[in-house]
C-alpha positions as CSV (number, residue, x, y, z in Angstrom):
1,X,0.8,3.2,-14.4
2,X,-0.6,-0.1,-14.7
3,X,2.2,-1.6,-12.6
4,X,2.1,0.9,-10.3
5,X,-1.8,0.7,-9.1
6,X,-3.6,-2.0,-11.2
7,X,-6.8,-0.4,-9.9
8,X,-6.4,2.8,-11.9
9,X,-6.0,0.6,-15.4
10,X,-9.5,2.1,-16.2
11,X,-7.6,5.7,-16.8
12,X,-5.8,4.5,-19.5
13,X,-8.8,3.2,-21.0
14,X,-10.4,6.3,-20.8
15,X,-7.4,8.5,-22.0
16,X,-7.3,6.0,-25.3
17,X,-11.0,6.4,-26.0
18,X,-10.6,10.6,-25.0
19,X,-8.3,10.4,-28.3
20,X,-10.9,9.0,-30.5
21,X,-13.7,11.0,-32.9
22,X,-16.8,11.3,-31.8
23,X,-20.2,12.2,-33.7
24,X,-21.5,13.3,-30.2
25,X,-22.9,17.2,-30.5
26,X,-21.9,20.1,-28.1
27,X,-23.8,20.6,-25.3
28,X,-23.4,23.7,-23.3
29,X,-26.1,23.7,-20.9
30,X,-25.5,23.6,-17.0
31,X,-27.5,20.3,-15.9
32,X,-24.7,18.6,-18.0
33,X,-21.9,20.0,-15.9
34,X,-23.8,19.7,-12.9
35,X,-23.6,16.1,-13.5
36,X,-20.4,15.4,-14.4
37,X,-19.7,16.8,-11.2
38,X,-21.7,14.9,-9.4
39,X,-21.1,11.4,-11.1
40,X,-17.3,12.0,-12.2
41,X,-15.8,14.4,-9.4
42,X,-18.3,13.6,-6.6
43,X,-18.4,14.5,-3.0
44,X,-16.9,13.5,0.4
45,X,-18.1,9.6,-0.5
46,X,-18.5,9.0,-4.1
47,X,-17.0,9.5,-7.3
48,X,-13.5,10.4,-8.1
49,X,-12.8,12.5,-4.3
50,X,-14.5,9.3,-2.2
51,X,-12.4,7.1,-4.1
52,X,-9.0,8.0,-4.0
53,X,-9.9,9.6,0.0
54,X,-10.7,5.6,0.4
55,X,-8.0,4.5,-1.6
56,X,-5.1,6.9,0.5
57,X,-6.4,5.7,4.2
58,X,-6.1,1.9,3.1
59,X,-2.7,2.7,1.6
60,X,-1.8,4.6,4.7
61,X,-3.0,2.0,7.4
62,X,-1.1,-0.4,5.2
63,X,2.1,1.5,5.5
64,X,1.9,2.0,9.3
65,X,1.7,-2.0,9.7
66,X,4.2,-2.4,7.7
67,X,6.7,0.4,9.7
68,X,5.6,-1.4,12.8
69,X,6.6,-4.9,11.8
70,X,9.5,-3.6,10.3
71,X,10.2,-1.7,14.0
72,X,9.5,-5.0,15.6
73,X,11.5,-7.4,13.7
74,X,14.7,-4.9,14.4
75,X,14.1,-4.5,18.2
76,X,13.8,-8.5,18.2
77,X,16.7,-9.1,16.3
78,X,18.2,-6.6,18.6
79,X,17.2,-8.2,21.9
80,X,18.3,-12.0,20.3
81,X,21.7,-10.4,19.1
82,X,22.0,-8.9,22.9
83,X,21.0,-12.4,24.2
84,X,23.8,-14.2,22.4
85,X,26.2,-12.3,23.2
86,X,26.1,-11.5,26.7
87,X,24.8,-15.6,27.6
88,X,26.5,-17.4,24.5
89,X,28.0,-20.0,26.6
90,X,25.2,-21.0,28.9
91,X,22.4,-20.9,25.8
92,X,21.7,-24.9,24.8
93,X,21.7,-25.4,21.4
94,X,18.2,-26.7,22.4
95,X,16.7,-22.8,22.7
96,X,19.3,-21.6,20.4
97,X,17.8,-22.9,17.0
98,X,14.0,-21.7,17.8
99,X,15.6,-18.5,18.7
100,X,17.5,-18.0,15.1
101,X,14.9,-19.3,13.2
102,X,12.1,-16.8,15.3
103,X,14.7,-14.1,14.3
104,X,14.8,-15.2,10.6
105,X,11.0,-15.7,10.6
106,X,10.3,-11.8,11.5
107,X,13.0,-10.6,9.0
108,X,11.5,-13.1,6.0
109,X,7.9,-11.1,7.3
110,X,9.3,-7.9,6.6
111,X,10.9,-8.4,3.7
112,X,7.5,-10.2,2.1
113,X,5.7,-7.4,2.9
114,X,7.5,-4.4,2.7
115,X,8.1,-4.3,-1.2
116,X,4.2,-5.4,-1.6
117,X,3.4,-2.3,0.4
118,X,5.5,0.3,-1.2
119,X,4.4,-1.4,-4.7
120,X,0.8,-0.1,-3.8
121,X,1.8,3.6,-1.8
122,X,1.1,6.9,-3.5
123,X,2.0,10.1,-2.1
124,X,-0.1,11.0,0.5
């Protein structure tokens, strides 16, 4: 878990202490639960709910840039493949070079940030 989401490493270390005895007594009124609502579970903004609705728009937005760079480095690599082959006589090696390494620039883009964003997706 810890690989997947290094921000979650504090649910192991609640699960390992949730093992542990405890000389703590029982308590069964309803302000306790009330309040573990409110400070564990929380609402729209806070706790556990405001967290992870944070946590999923950040991972989604991240997701969408990536799916658009990835879009845009195919449909430039595209157009420069097209390019080549339908002028590769009259293109000078001058505007050829910048054109390949353009093409390899958006690829190496991609492919930098495509495994760091699926590293950090959940399931939305």
């Amino acid at each position: 878990m810890q690989s997947k989401d290094p921000d979650l490493g504090w649910i192991r270390n609640v699960m390992r202490v949730a093992g542990t005895e405890c000389d703590a007594g029982s308590y069964q009124g309803a302000e306790g639960l009330q309040f573990v609502i409110r400070e564990w579970i929380g609402d729209f903004d806070s706790g556990q709910l405001g967290y992870f609705r944070r946590k999923g728009k950040e991972r989604l937005q991240r997701y969408r840039r990536t799916e658009k760079l990835a879009s845009a480095a195919f449909w430039i690599g595209f157009a420069i493949i097209a390019l080549f082959i339908a002028m590769s006589t009259e293109i000078e090696d001058l505007l050829r070079d910048p054109v390949v390494i353009l093409m390899g620039i958006m690829l190496l883009l991609v492919g930098l940030d495509s495994p760091i964003a699926k590293a950090s997706q959940i399931a939305i």
